[in-house]
Structures are given as structure tokens and as C-alpha cells.
N, C-alpha and C positions, 0 to 999 in steps of 0.2 A: 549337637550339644557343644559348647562353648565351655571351654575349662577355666573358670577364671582364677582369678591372683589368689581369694580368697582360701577358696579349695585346695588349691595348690599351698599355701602357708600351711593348712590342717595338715595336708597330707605328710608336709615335710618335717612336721612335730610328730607326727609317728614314727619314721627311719629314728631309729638310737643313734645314738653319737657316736657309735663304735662304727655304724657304718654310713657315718657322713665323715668320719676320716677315714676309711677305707677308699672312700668313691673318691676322695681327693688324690691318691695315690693308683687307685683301679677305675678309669674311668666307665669302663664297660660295665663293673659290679653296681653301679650307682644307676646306668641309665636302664639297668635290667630293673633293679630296686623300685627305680619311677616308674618305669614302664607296668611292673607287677601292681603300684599302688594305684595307679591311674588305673587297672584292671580292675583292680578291687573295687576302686570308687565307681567305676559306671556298674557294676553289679551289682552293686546296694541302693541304686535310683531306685524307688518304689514305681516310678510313671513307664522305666523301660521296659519294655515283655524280654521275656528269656532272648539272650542269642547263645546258640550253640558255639559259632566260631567269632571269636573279636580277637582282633590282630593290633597290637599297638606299636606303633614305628615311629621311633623317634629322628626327631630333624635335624641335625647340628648346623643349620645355614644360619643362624641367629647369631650376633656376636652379642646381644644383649642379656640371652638366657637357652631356656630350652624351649623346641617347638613339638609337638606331638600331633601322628596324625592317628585319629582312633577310626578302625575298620569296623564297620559291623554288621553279620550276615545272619540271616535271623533264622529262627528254628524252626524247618520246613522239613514232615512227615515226606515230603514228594521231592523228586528230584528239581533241581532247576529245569530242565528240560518240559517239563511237563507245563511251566508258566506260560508257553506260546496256546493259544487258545487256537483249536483246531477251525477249522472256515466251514460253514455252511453246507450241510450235501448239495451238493446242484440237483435243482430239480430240471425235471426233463419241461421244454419249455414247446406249445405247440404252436402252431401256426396260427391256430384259432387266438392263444392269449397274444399275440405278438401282432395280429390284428384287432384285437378288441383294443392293446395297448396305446398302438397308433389310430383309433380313433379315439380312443380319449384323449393324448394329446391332441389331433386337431381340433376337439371340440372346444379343450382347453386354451388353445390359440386362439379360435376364434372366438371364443368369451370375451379373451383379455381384449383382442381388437375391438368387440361392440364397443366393450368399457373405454377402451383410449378414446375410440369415436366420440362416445354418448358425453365423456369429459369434455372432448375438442368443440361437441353442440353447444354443451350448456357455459362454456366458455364464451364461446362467437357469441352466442345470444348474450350473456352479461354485458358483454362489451360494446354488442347494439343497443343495449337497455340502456348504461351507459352516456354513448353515443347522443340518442334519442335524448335522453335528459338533458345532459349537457347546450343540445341545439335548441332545446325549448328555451332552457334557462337564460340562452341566447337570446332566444326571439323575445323573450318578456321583458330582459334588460333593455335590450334596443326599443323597445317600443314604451317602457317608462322611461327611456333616455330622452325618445323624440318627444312624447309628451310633455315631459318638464321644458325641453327644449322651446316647444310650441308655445307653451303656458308663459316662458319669460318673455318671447319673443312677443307674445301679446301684450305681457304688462311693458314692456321697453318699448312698444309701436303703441300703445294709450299714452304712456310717461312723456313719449315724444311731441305726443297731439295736443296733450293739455297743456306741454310748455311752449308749443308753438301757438295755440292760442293766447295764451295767458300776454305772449311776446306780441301779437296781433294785439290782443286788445290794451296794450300796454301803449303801443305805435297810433291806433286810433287816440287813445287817450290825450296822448300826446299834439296828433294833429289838431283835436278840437281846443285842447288849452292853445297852440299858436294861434289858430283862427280866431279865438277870444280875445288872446294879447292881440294880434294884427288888427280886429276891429277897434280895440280900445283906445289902439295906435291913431289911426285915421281919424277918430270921432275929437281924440286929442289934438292932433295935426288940422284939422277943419276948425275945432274950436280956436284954439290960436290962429289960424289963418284968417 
């Protein structure tokens, strides 16, 4: 419980004036006075259950006021001593449960191992499935790679044929207009001659 400023302001509109000059000449009379109100006030909390002993000790390490530490040991029919909870009777333990025990652990170990296995299986095979896809996905691309490959390679080996034709009959073209002109030449050269 935290005592704050407020509380403390109440509290100290209760002490009369006769003994807050008092507590200024009797310092002890004053921090008994707080200590008794700050008793009072945590008694009157409605949330706190009864305590039998509450011990209030005041602090003087504060140069800025006073500090209070409030103890509180609650109302208990039973001594303290009796809070430790007694342990278990032992039971008598036979040979028979201490071998049943330790086959159920190994059965329990060897469970857990099928299961790490049975993990470690469907692991390895994802990772062939995997694997497997991957090398198909492989083989497909390569083989639409070399087709396209193929495919250009034909229109670039056509592209090449029909300009080397196109170049051939361009070169005949050409030879038949000389042999035109060359005869035109002669029949020229003969006439004049």
C-alpha cells in the first residue's frame, strides 16, 4: 500500500495544533502521533482483511519529510510454523512398478525416435520431390530453350538463302543487262565501222 501526499495532508488536519507544537519541541511525541494515525488509517481501508499485528516504523533517512515503513502480519488461527506443507508419505515402491516404469520410458523413447525418423523420411522425400521438380523444370526449359533456338536458327538459315538468292539473281540480272549493253556496243561499233 503506498501512502500518498494526499492521505497524509488528511491525516495531518486531524493532529490539533496543540500537538503539532508539541511535536515541534518533542520530536518523538509527533512521530508516535503519525505513526498511531497512519495505524488508524490502514485500519479503516475497507479492501484490507483484519491484521492482528501491524508494526509501523518510522524512517528519518529523508531530509525532505518523513518516510514510513508499514509491517503487516495477518490474522492467522494457526501458528506460522504450521505454513510449511508436510511432503507426501512415500509409498513403498516395488520392483514390478520400477520395471513397468522403465518400460514405459523406453517405449516412450522409442516413439519419440520413430517420430524424429518418420519426420527425417518425409523431410528427405520433400526435398527429392523437390529435387525431382526442379530437374524437370530444368529439362523443360532447356528443351523450349533449344527449340526457340532451333526455330531462329532456321528463320536466320531461310533469311540467309533468300538474300543470297535475291544477291544471285540480282548478279545474273546484272550480267544479262552487260551482255545487252556489250552487244548493243558491237552492233554500234560494226555500224559505224
Amino acid at each position: 500500500m503506498t501512502f500518498n501526499q494526499s492521505s497524509y495532508k488528511e491525516k495531518m488536519k486531524e493532529l490539533s495544533v496543540l500537538s503539532l507544537i508539541c511535536s515541534c519541541f518533542y520530536p518523538e511525541t509527533r512521530n508516535k502521533l503519525v505513526c498511531d494515525n497512519i495505524l488508524m488509517h490502514y485500519r479503516t481501508l475497507p479492501q484490507l482483511p483484519d491484521f492482528v499485528d501491524m508494526e509501523v516504523k518510522s524512517i528519518n533517512k529523508r531530509a525532505s519529510g518523513q518516510a514510513f515503513e508499514v509491517i503487516l502480519k495477518p490474522l492467522s488461527p494457526v501458528s506460522d510454523a504450521a505454513h510449511s506443507l508436510p511432503s507426501p508419505p512415500k509409498r513403498d515402491i516395488s520392483l514390478d512398478d520400477i520395471q513397468k516404469k522403465l518400460e514405459a520410458a523406453e517405449e516412450r523413447r522409442r516413439s519419440q525416435e520413430a517420430q524424429v525418423l518418420r519426420a527425417l523420411a518425409e523431410k528427405r522425400e520433400h526435398e527429392r520431390d523437390v529435387l525431382m521438380k526442379a530437374m524437370e523444370e530444368n529439362s523443360n526449359f532447356s528443351k523450349m530453350a533449344e527449340e526457340k533456338l532451333q526455330l531462329k536458327m532456321d528463320q536466320i538459315k531461310e533469311n540467309r538463302d533468300a538474300h543470297l538468292a535475291a544477291m544471285i539473281e540480282r548478279l545474273h540480272e546484272k550480267e544479262r543487262h552487260a551482255a545487252v549493253v556489250r552487244r548493243n556496243k558491237e552492233m554500234r561499233e560494226e555500224l559505224t565501222a
